[in-house]
Steps between C-alpha positions, in 0.01 A plus 500: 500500500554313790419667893753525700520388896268688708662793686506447890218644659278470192181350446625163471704519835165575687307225313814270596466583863123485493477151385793427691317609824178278325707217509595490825118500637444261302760239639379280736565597864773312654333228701444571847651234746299497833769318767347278785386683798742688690559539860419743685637579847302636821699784739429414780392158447173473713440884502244599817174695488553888499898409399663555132552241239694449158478319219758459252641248245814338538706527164290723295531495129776742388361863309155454660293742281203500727392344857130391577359399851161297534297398783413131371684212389465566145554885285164625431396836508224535792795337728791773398648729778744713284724531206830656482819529347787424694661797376226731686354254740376830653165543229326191482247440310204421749255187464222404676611290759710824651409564858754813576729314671694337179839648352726371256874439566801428315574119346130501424380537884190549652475685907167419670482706786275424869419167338156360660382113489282603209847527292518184540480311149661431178765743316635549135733674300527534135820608421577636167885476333595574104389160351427382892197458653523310811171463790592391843216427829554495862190442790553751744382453849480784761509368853371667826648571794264234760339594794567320825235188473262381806394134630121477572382438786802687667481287860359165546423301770486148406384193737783200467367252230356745287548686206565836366602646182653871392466742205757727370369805350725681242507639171450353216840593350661302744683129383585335762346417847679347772361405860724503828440418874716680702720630216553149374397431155215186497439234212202315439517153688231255645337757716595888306275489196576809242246595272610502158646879501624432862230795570390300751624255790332242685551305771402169610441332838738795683732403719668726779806483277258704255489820701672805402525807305396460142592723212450509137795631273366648132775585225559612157802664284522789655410429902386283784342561812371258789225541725454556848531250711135287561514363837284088521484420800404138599228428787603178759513347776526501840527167471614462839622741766738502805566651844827620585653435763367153485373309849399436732685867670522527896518820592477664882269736615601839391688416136390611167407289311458555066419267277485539098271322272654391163368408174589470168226670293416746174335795571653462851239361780317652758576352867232446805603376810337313825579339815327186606260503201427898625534747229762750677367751226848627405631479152828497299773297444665556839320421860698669795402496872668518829336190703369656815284258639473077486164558242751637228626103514371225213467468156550784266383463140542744184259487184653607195258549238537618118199677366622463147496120484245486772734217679594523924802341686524457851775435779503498841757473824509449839594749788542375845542664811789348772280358820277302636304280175206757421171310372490453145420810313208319315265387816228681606559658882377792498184524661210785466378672827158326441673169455699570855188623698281144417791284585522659887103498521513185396762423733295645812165338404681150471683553854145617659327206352732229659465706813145427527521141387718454810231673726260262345721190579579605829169573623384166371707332715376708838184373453374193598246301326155443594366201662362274243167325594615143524781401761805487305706209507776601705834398363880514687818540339839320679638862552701621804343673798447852431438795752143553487315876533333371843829401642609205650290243646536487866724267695389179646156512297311172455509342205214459268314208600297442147651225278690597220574326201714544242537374138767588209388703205562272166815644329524809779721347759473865689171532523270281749104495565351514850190269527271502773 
């Protein structure tokens, strides 16, 4: 006799379900198709130290059964923050890359909150979807907010013709470096050299074109900020200098009289003046006077000298006084007291000298002769009658009876000689 059908709820309806249930662990799991890499999308995009960031993917996988967060590029276990279900985002399960600051959001997000430049790095999500299994990555960079940057050295003086280079110093975070002189921006040329991270400028052979205020300008995603201003100053000159008002002035007894040096020099010059080669011992750019007196008069001449390039300019002008033509300024008349004193002795002692050379010539002639031993040959001159000391001879006196003769000197028709 045949069995009947088993009754519902029999033995055979639990060894139906039973294998049943066997079979269906023993099918093959469906296979499990792994999508390329999603994307994942930064808010904000260049989040700031101390700020908030999140991650989360754009057009998650529909039913997402589970969400997992890892601090790498690929989904292994020593880089998992957390795991959650979207459903209760709110109990994660905690990994070891967890700092405190991670949460879970809906659509499979993750909140980082006061992100610091060690967040900075590689981020991945395994998301998990019946038959769906999709892994997305996404390099997060944190930026900080910069300090303001500063140029070493912060003043220069630089001689003309030289060189001189500056350094910006900033932090590290910061992409981009740009110089400017006086607020405009500078390129690199013949004479602006850059270094290769424009950390540093140099300049060649300077120019007086090249001075200025200098400042560096340092940047990233998040903020810029210049420097203060670096003053270079370039050293010159004077290369020549100039009195104003020009000469030659003439000027009455009585007027002021100014005059002003001028000179074109870097750090500006220091000014000496003089009169007639006399250092008048006053300084500055300015000389002002009122001319009392015909000395004041001549040639007045300003020094201008720059320490910094060691280099001196002079000038000069001339001031006259209305009158008779003084001597020049430049000879020598004044005398000393000593000098004064020999010139009158001298004076007297040649007066009383010639004195008594014309006592000695005058007595000389008062005194006659002596008589020389022989009889001198007397000798007449044709000359006039003169009054004689005796007086004239007396009238009526006889003539001298002795013969007298008388020859001509050779080649002295004047002069005759009385033989006897």
């Amino acid at each position: 006799m045949g069995r009947g059908p088993p009754r519902p709820g029999g033995p055979w309806a639990r060894v139906l379900l039973a294998a049943s249930v066997l079979g269906s662990c023993l099918q093959p799991a469906p296979a499990q198709s792994t999508r390329p890499p999603g994307t994942i999308v930064l808010s904000p995009p260049s989040p700031a130290v101390g700020g908030g960031v999140s991650l989360a993917p754009r057009d998650p996988p529909q039913n997402l059964l589970t969400c997992a967060w890892y601090r790498s590029a690929t989904a292994d276990e020593p880089g998992r923050i957390l795991t959650y279900y979207p459903s209760e985002p709110s109990a994660p399960n905690i990994g070891p890359a967890h700092t405190g600051r991670e949460t879970g959001g809906p659509g499979c997000a993750l909140h980082i909150a006061g992100v610091t430049l060690s967040d900075t790095g590689n981020y991945s999500l395994l998301m998990e979807a019946p038959g769906n299994r999709v892994l997305a990555a996404v390099l997060l960079r944190v930026w900080e907010m910069l300090p303001r940057p500063t140029v070493t050295p912060n003043q220069t003086l630089v001689p003309e013709n030289r060189t001189f280079s500056l350094t910006c110093n900033s932090s590290p975070s910061a992409d981009t470096r740009l110089w400017l002189r006086d607020g405009e921006p500078l390129g690199p040329s013949r004479r602006l050299v850059l270094s290769p991270d424009n950390r540093t400028l140099t300049v060649l052979n300077v120019t007086r074109g090249d001075a200025g205020a200098y400042q560096c300008e340092v940047g990233n995603a998040v903020s810029s900020k210049r420097s203060e201003p670096s003053p270079v100053t370039v050293t010159y000159g004077p290369d020549s200098a100039r009195i104003d008002p020009p000469g030659p002035i003439l000027l009455p007894l009585g007027s002021p009289l100014t005059l002003t040096c001028v000179a074109d020099s870097v750090p500006a010059p220091s000014y000496r003046w003089a009169l007639n080669g006399t250092d008048t011992g006053q300084t500055g750019s300015s000389f002002t006077l009122t001319l009392t007196t015909s000395a004041q008069q001549g040639t007045y001449e300003c020094q201008a000298h720059n320490s910094g390039t060691n280099l001196t300019a002079w000038a000069s002008v001339a001031v006259r006084v209305p009158g008779p033509d003084p001597p020049p300024p430049d000879a020598n008349l004044g005398l000393s007291a000593g000098a004064i004193v020999g010139i009158v002795i001298g004076s007297l002692a040649g007066v009383a000298l010639a004195g008594v050379a014309a006592y000695f010539l005058y007595s000389r002639c008062q005194i006659e002769p002596p008589q020389a031993k022989a009889a001198p040959v007397l000798v007449y001159e044709n000359l006039p009658p003169t009054a004689c000391a005796g007086g004239a001879a007396p009238p009526r006196s006889p003539p001298d009876p002795g013969p007298t003769y008388e020859t001509l000197q050779p080649r002295q028709p004047d002069v005759y000689e009385e033989l006897k």
